[in-house]
C-alpha positions in Angstrom: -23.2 -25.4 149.6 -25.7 -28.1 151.1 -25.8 -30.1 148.2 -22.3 -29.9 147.2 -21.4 -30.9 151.2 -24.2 -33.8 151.1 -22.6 -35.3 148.0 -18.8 -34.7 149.7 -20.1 -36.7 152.3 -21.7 -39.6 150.9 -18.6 -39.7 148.6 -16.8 -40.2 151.7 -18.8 -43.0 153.2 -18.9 -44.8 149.6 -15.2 -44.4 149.0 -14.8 -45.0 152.8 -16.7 -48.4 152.8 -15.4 -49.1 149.3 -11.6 -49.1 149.8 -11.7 -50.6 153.1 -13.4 -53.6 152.2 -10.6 -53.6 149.2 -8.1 -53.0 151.5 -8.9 -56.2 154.0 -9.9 -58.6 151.5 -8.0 -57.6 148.1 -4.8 -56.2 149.1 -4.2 -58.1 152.1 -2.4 -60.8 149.9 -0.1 -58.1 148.7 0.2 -54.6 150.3 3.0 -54.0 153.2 1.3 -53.5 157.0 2.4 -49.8 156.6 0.1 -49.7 153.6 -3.4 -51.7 155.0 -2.6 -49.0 158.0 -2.8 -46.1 155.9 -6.1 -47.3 153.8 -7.6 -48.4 157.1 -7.0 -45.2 158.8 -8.5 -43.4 155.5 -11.0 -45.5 155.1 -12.4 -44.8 159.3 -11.6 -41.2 159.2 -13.6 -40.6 156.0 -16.9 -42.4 157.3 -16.5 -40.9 160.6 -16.6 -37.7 159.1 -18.7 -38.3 156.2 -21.5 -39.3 158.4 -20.7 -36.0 161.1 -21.2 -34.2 157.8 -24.6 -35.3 157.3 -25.5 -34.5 160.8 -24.2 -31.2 160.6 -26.4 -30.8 157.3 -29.2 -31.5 159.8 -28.5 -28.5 162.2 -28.3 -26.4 159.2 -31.4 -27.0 158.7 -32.7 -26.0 162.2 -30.2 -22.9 161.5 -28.2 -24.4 164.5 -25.1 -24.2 162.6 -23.8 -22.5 159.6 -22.7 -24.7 156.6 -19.4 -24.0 156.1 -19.0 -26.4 159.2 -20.2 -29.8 157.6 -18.0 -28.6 154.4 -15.2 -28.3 156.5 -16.0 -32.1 157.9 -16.7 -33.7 154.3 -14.0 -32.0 152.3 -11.5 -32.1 154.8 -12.1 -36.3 155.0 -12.0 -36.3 151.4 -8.3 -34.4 151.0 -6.9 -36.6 153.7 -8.4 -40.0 153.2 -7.3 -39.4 149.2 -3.6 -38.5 150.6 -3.6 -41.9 152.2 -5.1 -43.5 149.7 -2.3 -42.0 147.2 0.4 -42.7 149.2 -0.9 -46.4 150.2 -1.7 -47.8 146.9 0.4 -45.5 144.6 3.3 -44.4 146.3 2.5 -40.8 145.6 3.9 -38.0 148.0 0.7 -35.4 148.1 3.3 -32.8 150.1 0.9 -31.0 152.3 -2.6 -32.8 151.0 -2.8 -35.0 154.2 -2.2 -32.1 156.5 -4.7 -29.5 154.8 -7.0 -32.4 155.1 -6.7 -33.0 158.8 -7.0 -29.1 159.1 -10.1 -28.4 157.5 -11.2 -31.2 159.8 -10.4 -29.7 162.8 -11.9 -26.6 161.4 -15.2 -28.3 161.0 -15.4 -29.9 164.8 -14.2 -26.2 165.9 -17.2 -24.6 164.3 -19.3 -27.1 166.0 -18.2 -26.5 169.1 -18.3 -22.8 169.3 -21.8 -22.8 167.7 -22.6 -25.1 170.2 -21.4 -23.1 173.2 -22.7 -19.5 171.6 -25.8 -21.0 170.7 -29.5 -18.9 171.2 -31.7 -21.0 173.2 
């Protein structure tokens, strides 16, 4: 699950980085407001969480934290960033893809947080 959640996250910064630079320099020309909102709001909320991810990964490996946490970060930026993305530049409707996203998201900063305040000293 460490590797998989290390390459979830680095997927999200690339993607991230990638498609927002797109966004405000190819599409800025030619996509609607609504639609530069949607990939810019993808674009933070996947290398926000992309790099929480990898910092998660890090208490892992003090045992701080279990892993499921960081996966919850990584895959959850991935579902809804890709959602936005869809729905942006393809005019796709993902139903409920945005939402689990945001979820699994939450999830991750909740796992934080209570291993945080149960933690051993």
């Amino acid at each position: 699950m460490y590797r998989l959640t290390l390459v979830i996250a680095a997927l999200d910064g690339l993607v991230g980085v990638g498609l927002g630079a797109f966004a405000a320099h190819a599409l800025k020309a030619t996509a609607t407001p609504e639609a530069l909102a949607l990939v810019g709001t993808a674009s933070l909320y996947q290398m926000i969480h992309g790099a929480a991810a990898v910092a998660g990964l890090r208490l892992v490996d003090k045992g701080w934290v279990w892993a499921a946490a960081p996966f919850c970060l990584a895959a959850g930026a991935l579902l809804f960033a890709a959602a936005l993305y869809g729905i942006a530049l393809a005019d796709l409707r993902l139903g409920l893809v945005a939402p689990i996203g945001g979820t699994l998201m939450l999830v991750g900063w909740a796992w934080l947080l209570i291993a945080a305040v149960f933690r051993r000293a």
